[in-house]
TORFIRO-335915 format. One record per residue: residue number from 1; x, y, z of N, C-alpha, C in turn. Coordinates in steps of 0.2 Angstrom, whole numbers. Layout:
<rs>
R     i    n.px    n.py    n.pz   ca.px   ca.py   ca.pz    c.px    c.py    c.pz
R   NUM       X       Y       Z       X       Y       Z       X       Y       Z
...
</rs>
This chain:
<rs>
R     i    n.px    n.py    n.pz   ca.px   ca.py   ca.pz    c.px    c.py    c.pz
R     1    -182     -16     266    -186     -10     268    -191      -9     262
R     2    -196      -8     263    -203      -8     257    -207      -2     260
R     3    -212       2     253    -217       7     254    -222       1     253
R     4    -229       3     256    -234      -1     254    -238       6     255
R     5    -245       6     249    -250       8     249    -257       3     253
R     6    -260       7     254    -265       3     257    -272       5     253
R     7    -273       3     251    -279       4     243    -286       7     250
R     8    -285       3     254    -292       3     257    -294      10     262
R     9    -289      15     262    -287      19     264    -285      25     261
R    10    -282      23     256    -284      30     248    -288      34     248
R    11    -290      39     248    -294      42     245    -295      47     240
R    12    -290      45     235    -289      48     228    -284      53     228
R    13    -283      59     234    -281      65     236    -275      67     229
R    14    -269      61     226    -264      63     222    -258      67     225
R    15    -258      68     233    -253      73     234    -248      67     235
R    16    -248      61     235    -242      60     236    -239      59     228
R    17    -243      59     221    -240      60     215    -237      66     216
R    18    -239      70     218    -234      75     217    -229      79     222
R    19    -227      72     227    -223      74     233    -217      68     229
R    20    -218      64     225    -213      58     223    -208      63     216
R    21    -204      63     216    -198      67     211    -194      60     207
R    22    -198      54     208    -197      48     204    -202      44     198
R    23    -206      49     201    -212      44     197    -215      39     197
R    24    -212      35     204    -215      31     207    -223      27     208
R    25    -226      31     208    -233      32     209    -238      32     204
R    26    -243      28     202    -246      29     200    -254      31     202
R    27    -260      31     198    -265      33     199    -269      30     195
R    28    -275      26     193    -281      22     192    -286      21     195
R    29    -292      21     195    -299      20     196    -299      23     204
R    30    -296      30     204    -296      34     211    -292      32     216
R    31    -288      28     212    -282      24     220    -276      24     216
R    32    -270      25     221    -263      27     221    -260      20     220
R    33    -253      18     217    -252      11     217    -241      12     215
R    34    -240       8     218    -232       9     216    -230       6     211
R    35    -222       7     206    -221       6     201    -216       5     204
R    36    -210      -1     200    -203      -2     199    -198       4     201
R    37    -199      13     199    -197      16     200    -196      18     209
R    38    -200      16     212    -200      19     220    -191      17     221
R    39    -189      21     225    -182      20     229    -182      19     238
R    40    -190      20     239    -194      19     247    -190      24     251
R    41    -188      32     245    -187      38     250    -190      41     256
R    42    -198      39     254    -200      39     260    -205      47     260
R    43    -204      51     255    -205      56     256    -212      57     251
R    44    -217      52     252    -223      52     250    -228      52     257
R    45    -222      49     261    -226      46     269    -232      53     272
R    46    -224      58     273    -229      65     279    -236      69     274
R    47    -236      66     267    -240      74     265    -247      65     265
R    48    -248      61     266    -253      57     267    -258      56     273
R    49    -262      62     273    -266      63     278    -271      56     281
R    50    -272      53     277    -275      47     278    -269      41     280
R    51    -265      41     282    -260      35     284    -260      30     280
R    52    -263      33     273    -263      26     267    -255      23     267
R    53    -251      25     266    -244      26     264    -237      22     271
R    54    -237      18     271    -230      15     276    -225      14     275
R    55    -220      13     278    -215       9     278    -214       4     283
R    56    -212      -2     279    -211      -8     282    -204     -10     282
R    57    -198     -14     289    -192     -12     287    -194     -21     287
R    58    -194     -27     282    -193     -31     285    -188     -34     288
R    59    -190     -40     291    -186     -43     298    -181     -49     294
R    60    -177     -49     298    -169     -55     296    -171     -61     300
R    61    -174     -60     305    -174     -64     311    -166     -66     314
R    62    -163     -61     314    -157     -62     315    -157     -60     324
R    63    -153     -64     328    -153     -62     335    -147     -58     338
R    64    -150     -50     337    -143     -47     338    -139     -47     345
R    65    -143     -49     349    -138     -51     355    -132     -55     355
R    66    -133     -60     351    -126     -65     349    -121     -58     345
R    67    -121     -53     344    -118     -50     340    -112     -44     346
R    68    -109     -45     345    -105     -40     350     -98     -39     350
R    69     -96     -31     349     -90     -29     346     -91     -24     343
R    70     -84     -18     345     -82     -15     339     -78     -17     336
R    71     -78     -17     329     -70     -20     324     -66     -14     321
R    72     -60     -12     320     -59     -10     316     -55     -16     310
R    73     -56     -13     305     -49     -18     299     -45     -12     298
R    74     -39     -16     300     -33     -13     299     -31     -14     292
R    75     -27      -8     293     -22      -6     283     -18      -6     287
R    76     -12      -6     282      -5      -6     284      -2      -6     278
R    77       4      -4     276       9      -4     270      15      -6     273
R    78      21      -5     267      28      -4     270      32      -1     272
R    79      26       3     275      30      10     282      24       7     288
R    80      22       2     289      19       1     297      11       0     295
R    81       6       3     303       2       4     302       0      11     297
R    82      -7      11     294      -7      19     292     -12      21     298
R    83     -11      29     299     -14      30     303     -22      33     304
R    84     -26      33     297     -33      30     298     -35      24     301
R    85     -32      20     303     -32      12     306     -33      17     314
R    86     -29      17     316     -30      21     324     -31      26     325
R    87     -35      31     319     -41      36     319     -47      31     323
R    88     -47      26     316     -54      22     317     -54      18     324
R    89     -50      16     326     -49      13     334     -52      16     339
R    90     -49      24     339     -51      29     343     -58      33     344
R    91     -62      30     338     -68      32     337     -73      25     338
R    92     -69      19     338     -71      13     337     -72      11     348
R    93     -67      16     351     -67      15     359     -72      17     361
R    94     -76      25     358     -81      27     359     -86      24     359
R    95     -87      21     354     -92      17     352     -94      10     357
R    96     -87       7     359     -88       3     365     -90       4     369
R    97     -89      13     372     -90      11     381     -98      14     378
R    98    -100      15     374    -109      18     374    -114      12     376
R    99    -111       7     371    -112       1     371    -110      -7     374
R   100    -105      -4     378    -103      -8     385    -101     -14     381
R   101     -96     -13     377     -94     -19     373     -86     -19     373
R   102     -82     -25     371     -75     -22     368     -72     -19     363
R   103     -67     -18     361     -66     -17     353     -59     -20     351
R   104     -61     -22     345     -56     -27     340     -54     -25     336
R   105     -47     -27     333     -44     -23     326     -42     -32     321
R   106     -44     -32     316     -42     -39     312     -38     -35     306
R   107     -33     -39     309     -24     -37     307     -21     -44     304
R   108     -23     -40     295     -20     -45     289     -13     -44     287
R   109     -10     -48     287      -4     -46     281       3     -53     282
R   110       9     -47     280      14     -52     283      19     -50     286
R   111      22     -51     292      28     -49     296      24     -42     302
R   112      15     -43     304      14     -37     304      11     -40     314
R   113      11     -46     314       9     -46     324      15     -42     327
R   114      20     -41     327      24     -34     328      19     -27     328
R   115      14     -27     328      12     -21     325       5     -21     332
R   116       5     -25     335       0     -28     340       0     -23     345
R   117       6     -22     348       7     -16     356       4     -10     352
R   118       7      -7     347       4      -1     344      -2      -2     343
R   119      -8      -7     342     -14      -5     341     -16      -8     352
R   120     -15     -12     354     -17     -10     361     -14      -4     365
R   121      -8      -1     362      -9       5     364     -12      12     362
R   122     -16      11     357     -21      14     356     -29      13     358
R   123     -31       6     361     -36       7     365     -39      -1     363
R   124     -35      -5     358     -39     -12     355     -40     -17     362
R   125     -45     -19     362     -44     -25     368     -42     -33     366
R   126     -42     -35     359     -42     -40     356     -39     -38     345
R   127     -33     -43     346     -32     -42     339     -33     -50     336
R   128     -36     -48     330     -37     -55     328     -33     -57     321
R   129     -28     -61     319     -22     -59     318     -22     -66     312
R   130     -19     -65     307     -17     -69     302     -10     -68     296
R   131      -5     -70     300       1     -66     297       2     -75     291
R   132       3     -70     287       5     -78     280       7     -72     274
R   133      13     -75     272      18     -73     266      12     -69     260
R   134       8     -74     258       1     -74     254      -1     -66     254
R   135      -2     -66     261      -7     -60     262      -2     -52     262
R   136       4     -51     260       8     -47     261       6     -41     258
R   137       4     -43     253       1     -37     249      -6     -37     247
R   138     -11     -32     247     -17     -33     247     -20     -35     241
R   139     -24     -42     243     -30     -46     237     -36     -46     239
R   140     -40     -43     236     -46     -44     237     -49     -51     237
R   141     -44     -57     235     -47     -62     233     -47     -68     240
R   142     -42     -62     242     -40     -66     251     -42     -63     257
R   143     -42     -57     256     -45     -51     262     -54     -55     263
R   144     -55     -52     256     -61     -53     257     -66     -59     262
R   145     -63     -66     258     -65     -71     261     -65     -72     268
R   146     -57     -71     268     -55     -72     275     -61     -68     282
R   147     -61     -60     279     -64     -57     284     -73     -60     284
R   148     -75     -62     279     -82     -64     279     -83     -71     284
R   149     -76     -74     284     -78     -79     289     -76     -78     296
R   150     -71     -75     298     -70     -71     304     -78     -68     306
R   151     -79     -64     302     -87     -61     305     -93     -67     306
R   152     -92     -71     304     -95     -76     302     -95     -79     310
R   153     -90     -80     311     -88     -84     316     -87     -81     323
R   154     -85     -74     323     -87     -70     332     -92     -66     330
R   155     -95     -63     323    -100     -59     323     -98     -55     328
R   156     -96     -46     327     -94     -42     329    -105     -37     326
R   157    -102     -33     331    -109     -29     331    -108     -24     326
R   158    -103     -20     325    -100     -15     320     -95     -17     318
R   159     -93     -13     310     -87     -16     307     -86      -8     304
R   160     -79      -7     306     -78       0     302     -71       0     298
R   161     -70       2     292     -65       2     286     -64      10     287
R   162     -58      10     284     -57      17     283     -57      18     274
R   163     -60      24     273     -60      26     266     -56      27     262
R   164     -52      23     261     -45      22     257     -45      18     251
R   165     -42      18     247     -41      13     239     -42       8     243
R   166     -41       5     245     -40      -1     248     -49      -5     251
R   167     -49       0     255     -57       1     261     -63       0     257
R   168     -62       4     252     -69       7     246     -68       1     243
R   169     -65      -4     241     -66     -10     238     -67     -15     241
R   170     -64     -15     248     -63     -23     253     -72     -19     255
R   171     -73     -16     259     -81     -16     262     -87     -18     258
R   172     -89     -17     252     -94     -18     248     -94     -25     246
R   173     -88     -28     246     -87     -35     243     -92     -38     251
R   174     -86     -37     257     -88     -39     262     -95     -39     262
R   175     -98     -32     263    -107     -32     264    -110     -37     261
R   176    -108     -35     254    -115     -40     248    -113     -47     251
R   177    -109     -50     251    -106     -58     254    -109     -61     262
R   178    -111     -54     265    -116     -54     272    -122     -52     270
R   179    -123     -51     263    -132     -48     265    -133     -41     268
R   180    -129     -38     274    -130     -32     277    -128     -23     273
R   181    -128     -21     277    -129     -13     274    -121     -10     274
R   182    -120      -5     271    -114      -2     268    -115       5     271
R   183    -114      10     275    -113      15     272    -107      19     273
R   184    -105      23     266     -99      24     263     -98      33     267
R   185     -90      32     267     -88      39     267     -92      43     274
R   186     -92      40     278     -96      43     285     -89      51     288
R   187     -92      54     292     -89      60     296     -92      59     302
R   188     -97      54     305     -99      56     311    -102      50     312
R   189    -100      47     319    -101      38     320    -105      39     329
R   190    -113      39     329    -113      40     337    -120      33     338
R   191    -121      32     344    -125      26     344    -133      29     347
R   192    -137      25     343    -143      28     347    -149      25     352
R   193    -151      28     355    -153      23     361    -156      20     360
R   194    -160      15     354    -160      11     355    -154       5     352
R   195    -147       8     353    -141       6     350    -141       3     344
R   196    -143       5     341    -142       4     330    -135      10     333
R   197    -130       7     324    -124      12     324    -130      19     318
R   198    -127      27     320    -130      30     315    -124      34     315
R   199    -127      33     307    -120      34     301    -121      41     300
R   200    -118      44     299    -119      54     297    -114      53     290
R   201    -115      55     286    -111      56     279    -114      64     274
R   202    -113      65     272    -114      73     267    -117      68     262
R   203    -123      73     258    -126      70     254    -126      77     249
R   204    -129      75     243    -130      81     240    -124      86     238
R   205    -119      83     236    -113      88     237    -111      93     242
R   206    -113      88     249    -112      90     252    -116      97     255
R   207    -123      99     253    -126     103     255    -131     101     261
R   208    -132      95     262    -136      91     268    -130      86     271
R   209    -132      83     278    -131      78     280    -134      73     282
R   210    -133      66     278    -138      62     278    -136      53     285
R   211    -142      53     288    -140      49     294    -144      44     291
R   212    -139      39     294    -142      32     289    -140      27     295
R   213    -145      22     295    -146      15     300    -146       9     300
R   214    -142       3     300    -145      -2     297    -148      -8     303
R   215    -154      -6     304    -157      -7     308    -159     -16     310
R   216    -158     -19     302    -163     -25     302    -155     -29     301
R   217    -152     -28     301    -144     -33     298    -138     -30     304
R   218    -133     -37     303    -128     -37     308    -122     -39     305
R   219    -118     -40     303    -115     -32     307    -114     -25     304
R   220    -116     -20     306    -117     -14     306    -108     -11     302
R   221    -109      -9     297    -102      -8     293    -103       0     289
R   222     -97       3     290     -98       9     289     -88      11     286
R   223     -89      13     280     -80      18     278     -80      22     282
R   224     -75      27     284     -74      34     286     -66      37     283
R   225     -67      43     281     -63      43     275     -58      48     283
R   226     -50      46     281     -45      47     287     -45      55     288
R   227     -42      57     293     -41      63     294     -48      65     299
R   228     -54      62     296     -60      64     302     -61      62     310
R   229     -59      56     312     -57      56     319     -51      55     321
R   230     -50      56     330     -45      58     333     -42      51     333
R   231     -38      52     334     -34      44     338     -32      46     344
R   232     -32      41     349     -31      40     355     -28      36     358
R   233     -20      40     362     -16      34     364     -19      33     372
R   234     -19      28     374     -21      26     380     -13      27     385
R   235     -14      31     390      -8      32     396      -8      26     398
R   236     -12      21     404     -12      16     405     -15      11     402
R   237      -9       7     397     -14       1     394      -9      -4     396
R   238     -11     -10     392      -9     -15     395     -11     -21     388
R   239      -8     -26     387      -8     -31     382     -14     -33     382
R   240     -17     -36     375     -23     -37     375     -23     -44     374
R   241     -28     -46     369     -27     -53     368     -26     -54     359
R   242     -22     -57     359     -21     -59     351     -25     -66     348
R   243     -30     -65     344     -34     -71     343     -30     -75     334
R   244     -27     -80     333     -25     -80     328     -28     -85     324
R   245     -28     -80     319     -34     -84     314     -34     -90     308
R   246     -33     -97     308     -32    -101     304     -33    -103     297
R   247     -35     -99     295     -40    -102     291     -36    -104     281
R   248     -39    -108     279     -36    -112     275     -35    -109     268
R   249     -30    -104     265     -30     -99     260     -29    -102     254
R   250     -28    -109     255     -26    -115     247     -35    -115     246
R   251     -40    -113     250     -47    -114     245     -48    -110     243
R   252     -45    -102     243     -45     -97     239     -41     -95     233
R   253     -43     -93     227     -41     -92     222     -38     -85     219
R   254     -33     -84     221     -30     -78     221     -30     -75     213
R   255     -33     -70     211     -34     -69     202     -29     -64     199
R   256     -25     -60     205     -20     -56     202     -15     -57     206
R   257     -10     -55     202      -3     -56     204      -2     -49     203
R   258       3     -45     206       5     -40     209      15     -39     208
R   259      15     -37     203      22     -38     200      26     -34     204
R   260      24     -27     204      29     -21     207      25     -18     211
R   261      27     -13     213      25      -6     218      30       2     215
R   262      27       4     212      30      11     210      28      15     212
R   263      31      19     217      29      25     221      27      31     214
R   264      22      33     215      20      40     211      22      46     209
R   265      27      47     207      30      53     203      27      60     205
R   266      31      65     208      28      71     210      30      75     216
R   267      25      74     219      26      78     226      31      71     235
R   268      35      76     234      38      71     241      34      70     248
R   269      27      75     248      26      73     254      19      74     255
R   270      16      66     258       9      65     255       7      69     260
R   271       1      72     257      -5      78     258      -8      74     267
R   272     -11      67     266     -13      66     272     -11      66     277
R   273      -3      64     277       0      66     283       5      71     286
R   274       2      79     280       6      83     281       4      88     286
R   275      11      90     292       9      93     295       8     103     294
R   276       8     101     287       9     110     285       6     108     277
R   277       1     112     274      -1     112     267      -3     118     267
R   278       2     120     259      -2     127     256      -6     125     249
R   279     -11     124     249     -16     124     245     -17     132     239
R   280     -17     131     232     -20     134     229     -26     133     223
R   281     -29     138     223     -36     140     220     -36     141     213
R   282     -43     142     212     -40     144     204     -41     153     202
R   283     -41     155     208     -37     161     208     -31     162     208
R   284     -28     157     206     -18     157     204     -21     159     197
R   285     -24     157     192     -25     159     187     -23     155     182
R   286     -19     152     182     -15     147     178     -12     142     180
R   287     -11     136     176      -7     131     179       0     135     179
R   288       3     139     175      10     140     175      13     145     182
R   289       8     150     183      10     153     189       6     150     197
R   290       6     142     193       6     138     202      15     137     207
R   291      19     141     201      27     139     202      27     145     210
R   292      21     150     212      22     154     217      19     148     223
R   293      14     145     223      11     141     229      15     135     231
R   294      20     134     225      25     128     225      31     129     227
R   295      34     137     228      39     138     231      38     142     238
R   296      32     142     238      32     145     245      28     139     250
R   297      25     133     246      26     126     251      34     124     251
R   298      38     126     249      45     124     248      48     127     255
R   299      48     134     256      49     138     262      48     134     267
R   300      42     133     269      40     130     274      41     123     275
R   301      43     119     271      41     111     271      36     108     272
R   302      30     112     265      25     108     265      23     107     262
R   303      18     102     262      14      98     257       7     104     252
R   304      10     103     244       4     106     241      -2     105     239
R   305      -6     108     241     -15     104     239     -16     109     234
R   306     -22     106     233     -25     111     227     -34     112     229
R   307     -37     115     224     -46     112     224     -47     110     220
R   308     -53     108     217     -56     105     215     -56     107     206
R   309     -57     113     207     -57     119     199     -51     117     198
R   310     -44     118     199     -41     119     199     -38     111     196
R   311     -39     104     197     -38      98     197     -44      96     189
R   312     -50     100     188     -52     100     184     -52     103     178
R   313     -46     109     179     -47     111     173     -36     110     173
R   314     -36     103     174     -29     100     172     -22     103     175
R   315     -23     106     179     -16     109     183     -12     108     186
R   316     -17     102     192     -14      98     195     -18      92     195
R   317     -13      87     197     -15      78     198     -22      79     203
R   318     -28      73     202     -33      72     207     -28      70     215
R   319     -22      68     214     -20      66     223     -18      72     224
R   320     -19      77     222     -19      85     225     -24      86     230
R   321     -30      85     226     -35      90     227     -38      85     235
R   322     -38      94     239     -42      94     245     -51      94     245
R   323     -54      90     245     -61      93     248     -66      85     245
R   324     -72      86     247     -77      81     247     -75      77     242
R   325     -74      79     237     -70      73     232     -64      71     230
R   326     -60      74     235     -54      73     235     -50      72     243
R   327     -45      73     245     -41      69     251     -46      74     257
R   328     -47      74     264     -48      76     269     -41      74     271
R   329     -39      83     274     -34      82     279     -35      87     285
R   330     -29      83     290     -29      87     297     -22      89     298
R   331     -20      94     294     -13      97     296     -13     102     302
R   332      -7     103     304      -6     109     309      -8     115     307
R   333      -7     115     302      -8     123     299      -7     122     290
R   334     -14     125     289     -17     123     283     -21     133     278
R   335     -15     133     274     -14     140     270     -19     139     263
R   336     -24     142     262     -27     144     256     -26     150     251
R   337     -24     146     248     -22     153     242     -27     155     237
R   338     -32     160     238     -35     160     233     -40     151     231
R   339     -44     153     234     -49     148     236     -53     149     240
R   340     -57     150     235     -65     155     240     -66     152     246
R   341     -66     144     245     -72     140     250     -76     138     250
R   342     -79     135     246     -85     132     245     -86     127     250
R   343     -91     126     252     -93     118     258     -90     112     257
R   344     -89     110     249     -85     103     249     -77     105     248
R   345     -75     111     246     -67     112     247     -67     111     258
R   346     -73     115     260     -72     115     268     -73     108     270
R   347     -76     104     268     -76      98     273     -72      93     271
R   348     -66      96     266     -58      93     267     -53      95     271
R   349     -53      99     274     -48     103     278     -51     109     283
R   350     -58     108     286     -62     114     292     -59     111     299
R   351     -54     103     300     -54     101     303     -47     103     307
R   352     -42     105     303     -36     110     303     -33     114     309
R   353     -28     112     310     -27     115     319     -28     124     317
R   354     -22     125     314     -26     132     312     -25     133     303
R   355     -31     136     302     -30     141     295     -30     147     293
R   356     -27     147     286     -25     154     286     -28     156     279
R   357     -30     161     277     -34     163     271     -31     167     268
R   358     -30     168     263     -27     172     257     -33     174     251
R   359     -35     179     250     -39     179     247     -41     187     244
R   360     -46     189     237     -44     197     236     -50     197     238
R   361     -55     193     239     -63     196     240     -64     194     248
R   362     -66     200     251     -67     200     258     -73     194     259
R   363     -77     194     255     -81     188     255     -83     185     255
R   364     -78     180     253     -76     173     251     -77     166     258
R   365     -82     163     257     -82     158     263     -78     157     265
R   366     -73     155     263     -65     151     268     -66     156     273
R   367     -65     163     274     -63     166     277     -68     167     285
R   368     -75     163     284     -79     160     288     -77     155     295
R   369     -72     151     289     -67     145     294     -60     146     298
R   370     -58     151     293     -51     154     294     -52     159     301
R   371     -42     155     305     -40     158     312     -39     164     309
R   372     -34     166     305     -31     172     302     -33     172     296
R   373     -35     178     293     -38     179     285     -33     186     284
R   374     -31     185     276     -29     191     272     -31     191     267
R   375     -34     196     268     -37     202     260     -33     205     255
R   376     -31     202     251     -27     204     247     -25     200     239
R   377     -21     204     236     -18     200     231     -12     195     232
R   378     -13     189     229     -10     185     233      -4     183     229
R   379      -1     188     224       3     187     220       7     193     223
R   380       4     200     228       9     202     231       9     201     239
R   381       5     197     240       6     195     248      10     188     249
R   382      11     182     244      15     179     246      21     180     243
R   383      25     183     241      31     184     240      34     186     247
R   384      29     191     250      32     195     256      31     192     261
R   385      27     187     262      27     181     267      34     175     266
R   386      34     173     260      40     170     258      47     174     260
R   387      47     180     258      54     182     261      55     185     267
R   388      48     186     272      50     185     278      51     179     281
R   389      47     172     277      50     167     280      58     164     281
R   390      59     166     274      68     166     273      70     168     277
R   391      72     172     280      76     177     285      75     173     293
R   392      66     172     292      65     169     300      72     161     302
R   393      70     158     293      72     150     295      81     152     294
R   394      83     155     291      91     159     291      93     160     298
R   395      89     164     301      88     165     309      88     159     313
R   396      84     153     312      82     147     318      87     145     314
</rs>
């Protein structure tokens, strides 16, 4: 994609020097000219009354009729699949029937075609499968190749990763290795009539939403970070097709060896797939009296988050922290202690069966999102919630 000026058509005006916040733009002998800096934002285009100003997307010559499919690529570890893999399926079926296509899931590892009935009972019509010793644990040195010639070779129309340690690193290698486009961290996956995938992401910390297209390249690849769509078990499914993948891993060069796995010290129960988190702010005040938000997740059996302040000024670990730059979750019930709300704390956890707000200042955006809000101090309001919940669970 390219801006071009059209010299012939210029007529001196300058407003587009002062619509560019790059300095792209130059100006000589009454005519406008681009420099090195241009990013082809595009935001020179509407103030050029004279049409001097375009964008041009150029062409691949590539024939996207031969292209067809939705893909997911599956994760999995040593508790199964994870369940961003059959978020993204479920979102990946939608995509299908817009587009009158199938959908596929390419399932790497080892001991994991076992793992086949649960993704066609979530909605896959085809897995395409490569189980080998090699592949047990995740290489970028084998993942990658392997799926670039897989695509290579059915060319799928879309390819979606989930936004995980893992996703963030296999995706980009893949893209730059096809040529085609990237975009990271999506929330919103719909198709447009002229069937381009468009990608919705938060831009700007989250204070816009930015929809992005990749119009000219195939296959269309996009991360989605877990927790943001639903998964879908299918009532009536039926066995798909398993396509298994051959391909020869002695011409690969594996660069790391993978000695151990040491689970992470701390919290026993991961944030993304908790069905109950009490999250605290930095209106706890301290790291030392986070010991109140720590025993009143203890009550209930759940998982503790944090925000963002609170991870930045040392009190808790970053795999705490909820929001834009931290985990997205969907718990059943999801408690803010003292956390105002900010829009990148919310588009971690707006998603939430229900929420509850804790808070002294009436306010406070959370309480915008929140099913139930309290106004209060929250050093004498959870104590009184903690020992009525003792009593209740005494009771059950």
């Amino acid at each position: 994609m390219s801006i071009y000026i059209d010299e012939t058509k210029c007529d001196g005006c300058q407003l587009c020097i002062s619509a560019c916040p790059y300095g792209a733009i130059d100006f000589a002998e009454n005519i406008a000219s681009l420099n090195d800096n241009c990013i082809f934002c595009g935001l020179c285009l509407p103030v050029c009354s004279n049409d001097a100003i375009t964008r041009k997307i150029k062409s691949t010559g590539m024939d996207f009729a031969n292209w067809k499919g939705i893909w997911v690529v599956a994760e999995q570890d040593r508790r199964g699949i994870k369940k961003v893999t059959l978020e993204l399926l479920g979102e990946a079926n939608k995509l299908a029937k817009a587009r009158n296509t199938h959908t596929a899931v390419v399932l790497l590892g080892w001991g994991v075609e076992q793992f086949a009935n649960l993704l066609f009972r979530h909605g896959a019509d085809k897995v395409y499968l490569m189980d080998d010793r090699r592949l047990e644990r995740f290489s970028l040195d084998y993942y990658s190749p392997l799926l670039v010639r897989t695509i290579q070779r059915y060319r799928p129309e879309i390819l979606l990763f989930g936004a995980t340690v893992n996703g963030r690193v296999l995706a980009p290698s893949v893209a730059v290795k096809l040529g085609t486009g990237l975009t990271a961290d999506c929330t919103e996956l719909s198709i447009t009539p002229e069937g381009h995938l468009k990608q919705t992401r938060p831009a700007f910390g989250g204070n816009i939403m930015a929809s992005i297209l990749c119009a000219s390249t195939r296959p269309q690849m996009a991360t989605v970070r877990p927790n943001v769509m639903d998964k879908e078990e299918m009532e009536d499914w039926s066995r798909g097709e398993i396509i298994r993948l051959e391909w020869d891993l002695s011409e690969f060069k594996n660069r790391v060896e993978q000695i151990d796995f040491i689970e992470a010290e701390g919290e026993k129960i991961d944030l993304e797939n908790a069905e109950i988190i009490v999250s605290g702010g930095f209106g706890i005040g301290s790291a030392e009296k986070f010991y109140l938000i720590e025993e009143f997740a203890e009550v209930l059996g759940a998982a503790v988050g944090c925000s963002r302040k609170v991870v930045d000024s040392g009190w808790k670990p970053h795999d705490r922290q909820v929001g834009q730059t931290g985990k997205t979750v969907k718990p059943r019930l999801y408690i803010a202690c003292g956390i105002s709300g900010a829009i990148q704390h919310q588009m971690g956890m707006k998603k939430s069966d229900k929420i509850i707000a804790i808070n002294s200042d009436p306010k406070a955006p959370i309480f915008n999102i929140a099913d139930y809000g309290i106004v209060g101090d929250l050093f004498e309001v959870i104590p009184v919630l903690k020992e009525r919940l003792k009593r209740y669970v005494k009771r059950a």
